[in-house]
C-alpha positions as CSV (number, residue, x, y, z in Angstrom):
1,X,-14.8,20.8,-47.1
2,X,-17.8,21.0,-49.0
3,X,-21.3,22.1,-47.9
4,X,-24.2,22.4,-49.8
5,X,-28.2,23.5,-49.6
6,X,-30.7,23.4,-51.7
7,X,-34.4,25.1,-50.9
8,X,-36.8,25.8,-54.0
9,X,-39.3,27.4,-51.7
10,X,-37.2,30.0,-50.2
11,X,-34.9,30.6,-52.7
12,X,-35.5,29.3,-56.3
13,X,-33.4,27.3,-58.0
14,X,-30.3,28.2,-56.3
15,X,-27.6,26.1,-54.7
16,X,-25.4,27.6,-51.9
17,X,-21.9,25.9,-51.4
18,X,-19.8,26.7,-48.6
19,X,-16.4,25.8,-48.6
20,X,-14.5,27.6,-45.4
21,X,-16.1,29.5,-42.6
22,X,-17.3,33.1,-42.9
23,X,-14.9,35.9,-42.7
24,X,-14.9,39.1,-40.7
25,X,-15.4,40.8,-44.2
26,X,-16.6,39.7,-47.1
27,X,-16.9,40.3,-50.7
28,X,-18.6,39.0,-54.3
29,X,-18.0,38.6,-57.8
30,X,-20.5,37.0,-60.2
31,X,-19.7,35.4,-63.5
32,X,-22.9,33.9,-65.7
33,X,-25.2,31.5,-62.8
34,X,-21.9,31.8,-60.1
35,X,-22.0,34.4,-57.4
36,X,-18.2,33.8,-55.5
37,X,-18.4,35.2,-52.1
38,X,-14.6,35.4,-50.7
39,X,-12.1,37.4,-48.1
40,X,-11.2,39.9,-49.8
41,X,-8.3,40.2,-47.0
42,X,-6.7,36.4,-48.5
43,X,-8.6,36.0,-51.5
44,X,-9.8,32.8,-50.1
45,X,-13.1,31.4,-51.5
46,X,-15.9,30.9,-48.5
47,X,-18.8,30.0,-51.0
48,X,-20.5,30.0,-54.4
49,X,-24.0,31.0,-54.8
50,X,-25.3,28.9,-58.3
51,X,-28.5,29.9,-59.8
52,X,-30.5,27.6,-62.3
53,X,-28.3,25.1,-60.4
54,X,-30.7,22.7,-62.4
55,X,-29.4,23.4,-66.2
56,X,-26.4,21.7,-64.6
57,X,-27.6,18.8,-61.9
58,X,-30.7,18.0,-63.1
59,X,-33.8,18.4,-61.1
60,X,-33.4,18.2,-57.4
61,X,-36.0,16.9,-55.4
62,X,-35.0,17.7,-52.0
63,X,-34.8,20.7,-49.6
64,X,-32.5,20.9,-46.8
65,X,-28.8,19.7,-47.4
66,X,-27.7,18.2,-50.2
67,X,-24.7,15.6,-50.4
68,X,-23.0,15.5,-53.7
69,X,-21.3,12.7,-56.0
70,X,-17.9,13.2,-57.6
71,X,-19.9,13.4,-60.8
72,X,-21.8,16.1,-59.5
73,X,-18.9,18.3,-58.1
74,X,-17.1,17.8,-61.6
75,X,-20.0,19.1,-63.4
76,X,-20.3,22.2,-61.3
77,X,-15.8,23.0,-61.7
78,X,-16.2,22.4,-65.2
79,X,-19.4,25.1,-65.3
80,X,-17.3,27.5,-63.1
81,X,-14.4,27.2,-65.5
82,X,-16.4,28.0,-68.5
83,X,-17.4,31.0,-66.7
84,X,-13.9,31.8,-65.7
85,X,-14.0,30.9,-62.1
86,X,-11.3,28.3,-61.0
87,X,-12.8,24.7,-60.8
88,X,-11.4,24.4,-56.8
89,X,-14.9,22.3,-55.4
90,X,-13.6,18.9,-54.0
91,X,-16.5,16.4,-53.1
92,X,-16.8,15.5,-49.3
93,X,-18.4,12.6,-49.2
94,X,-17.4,11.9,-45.4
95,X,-20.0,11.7,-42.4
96,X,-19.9,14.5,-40.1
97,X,-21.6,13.1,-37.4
98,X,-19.8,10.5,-35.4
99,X,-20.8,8.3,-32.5
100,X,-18.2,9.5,-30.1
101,X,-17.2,9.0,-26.6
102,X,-16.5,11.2,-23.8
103,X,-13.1,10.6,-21.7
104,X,-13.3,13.0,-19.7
105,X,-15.3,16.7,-18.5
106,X,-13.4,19.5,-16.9
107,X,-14.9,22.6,-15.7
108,X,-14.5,25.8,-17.9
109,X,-11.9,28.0,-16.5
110,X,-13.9,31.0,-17.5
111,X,-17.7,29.8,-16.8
112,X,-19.3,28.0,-13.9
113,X,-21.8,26.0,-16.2
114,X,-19.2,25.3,-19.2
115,X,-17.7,21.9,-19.3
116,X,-14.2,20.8,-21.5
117,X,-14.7,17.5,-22.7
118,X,-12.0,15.2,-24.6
119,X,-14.4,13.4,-27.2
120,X,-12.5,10.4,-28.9
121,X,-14.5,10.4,-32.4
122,X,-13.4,8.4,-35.7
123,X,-9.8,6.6,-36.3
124,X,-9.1,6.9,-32.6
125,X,-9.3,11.0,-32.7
126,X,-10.1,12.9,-29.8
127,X,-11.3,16.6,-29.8
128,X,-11.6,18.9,-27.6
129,X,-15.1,20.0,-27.2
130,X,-16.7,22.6,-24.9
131,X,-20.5,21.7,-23.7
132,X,-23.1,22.9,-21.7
133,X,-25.2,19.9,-21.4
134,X,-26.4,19.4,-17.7
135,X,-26.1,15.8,-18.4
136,X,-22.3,16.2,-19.6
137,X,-20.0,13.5,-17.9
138,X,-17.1,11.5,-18.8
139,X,-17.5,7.4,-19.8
140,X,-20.8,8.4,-22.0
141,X,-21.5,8.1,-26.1
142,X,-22.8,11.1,-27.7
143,X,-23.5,12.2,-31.1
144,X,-20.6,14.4,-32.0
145,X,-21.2,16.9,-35.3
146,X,-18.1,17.2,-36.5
147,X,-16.3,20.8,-38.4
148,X,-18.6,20.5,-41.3
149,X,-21.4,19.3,-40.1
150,X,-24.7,21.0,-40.9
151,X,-27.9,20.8,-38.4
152,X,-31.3,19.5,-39.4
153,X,-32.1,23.5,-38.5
154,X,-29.3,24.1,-41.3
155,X,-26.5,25.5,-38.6
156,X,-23.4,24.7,-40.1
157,X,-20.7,23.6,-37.3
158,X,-17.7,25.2,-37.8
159,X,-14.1,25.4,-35.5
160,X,-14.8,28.3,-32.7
161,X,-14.3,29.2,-28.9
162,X,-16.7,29.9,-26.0
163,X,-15.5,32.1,-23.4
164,X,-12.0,31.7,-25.0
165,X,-11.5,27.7,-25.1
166,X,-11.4,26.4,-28.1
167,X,-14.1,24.3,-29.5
168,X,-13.8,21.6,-32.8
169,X,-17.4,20.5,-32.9
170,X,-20.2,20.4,-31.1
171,X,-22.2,17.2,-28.6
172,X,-25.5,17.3,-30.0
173,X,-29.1,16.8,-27.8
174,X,-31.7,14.7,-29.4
175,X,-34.1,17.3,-29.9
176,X,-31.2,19.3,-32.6
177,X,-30.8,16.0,-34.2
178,X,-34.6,16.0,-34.9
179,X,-35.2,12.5,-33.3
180,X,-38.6,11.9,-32.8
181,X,-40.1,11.7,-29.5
182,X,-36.6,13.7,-28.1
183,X,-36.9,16.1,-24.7
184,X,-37.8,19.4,-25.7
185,X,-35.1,20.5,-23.0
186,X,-30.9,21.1,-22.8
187,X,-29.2,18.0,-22.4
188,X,-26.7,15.5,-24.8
189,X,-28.2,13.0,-26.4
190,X,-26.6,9.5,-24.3
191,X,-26.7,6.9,-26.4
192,X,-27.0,2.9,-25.8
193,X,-24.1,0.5,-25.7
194,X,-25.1,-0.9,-28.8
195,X,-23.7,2.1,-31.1
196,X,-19.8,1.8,-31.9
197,X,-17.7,4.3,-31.5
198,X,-15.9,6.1,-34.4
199,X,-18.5,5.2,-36.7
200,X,-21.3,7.4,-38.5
201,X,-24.4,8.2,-36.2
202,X,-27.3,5.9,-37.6
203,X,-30.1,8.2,-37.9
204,X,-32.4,5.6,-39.4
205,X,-31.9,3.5,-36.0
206,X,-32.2,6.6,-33.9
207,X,-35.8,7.3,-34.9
208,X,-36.8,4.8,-32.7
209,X,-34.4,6.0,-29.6
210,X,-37.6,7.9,-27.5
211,X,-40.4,5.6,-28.3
């Protein structure tokens, strides 16, 4: 897994990578432009922080997310190993949101408002997925961000539980996918017939969902 923002604005020229989820502690080491924030409990890299992320990239020209080549994520390993860090960044080049469809919606055995869905998503996959959509049903497609996933907002979606069910993903409303025209209220984004399910959600198509 692979993560990564890039906001010029906010922060300078500085590219933050996640690479696991955070941990209940945390600690960092910096070597030259690389800050490595990790467990300190398991060693286990969660991030890099990489100033003047430029000198090795080139100029960016975006804010927001940023979705890199192989190319790129080999220049950055061999600029952490020059700087002693191990080169460990794998590209993830996969889409993280998913046109998926819901088989079925169980009440929460903890929460009168919680629903356990079974969302089949890519190569036949199903996960389990807790909502609290008022619209959430089975026999519906949804927009399914995937472990990985980072909102337009910049939320990253990671594995979790609500009120103690396990939860690997999250069904997304229109309105946190940033379509235009979406309800500004609670509720899954249901989407037509025409999208396929198992394949990436279309966001260029979407935009013209609400008018």
């Amino acid at each position: 897994m692979l993560i990564s923002s890039y906001n010029q604005k906010a922060l300078g020229d500085v590219m933050i990578i996640y690479v696991a989820p955070d941990a209940e502690e945390q600690d960092v080491v910096t070597k030259g432009n690389f800050t490595r924030i990790f467990d300190p409990k398991t060693d286990t890299t969660l991030g890099y922080n990489v100033a003047h992320v430029s000198a090795i990239l080139g100029a960016i020209d975006q804010n927001g997310q940023v979705f890199l080549s192989e190319d790129q994520v080999a220049q950055l390993n061999e600029a952490l190993a020059a700087v002693g860090f191990k080169p460990e960044l794998k590209a993830d080049l996969s889409s993280k949101f998913i046109v998926g469809y819901v088989e079925s919606a169980e009440p929460h055995p903890k929460s009168d408002h919680l629903l356990v869905t079974k969302t089949r998503v890519q190569d036949g996959k199903t996960l389990q997925i807790v909502s609290g959509s008022p619209n959430m049903q089975a026999d519906i497609k949804v927009v399914v961000a995937e472990i990985g996933a980072m909102m337009p907002d910049g939320e990253i979606i990671w594995p979790g539980k609500l009120r103690g069910v396990e939860s690997d993903g999250m069904i997304s409303s229109g309105r946190e996918l940033k379509i235009p025209g979406a309800p500004d209220r609670p509720g899954a984004l249901i989407l037509p017939d025409d999208y396929e399910v198992g394949t990436p959600f279309d966001f260029n198509k979407a935009q013209t969902l609400f008018s």
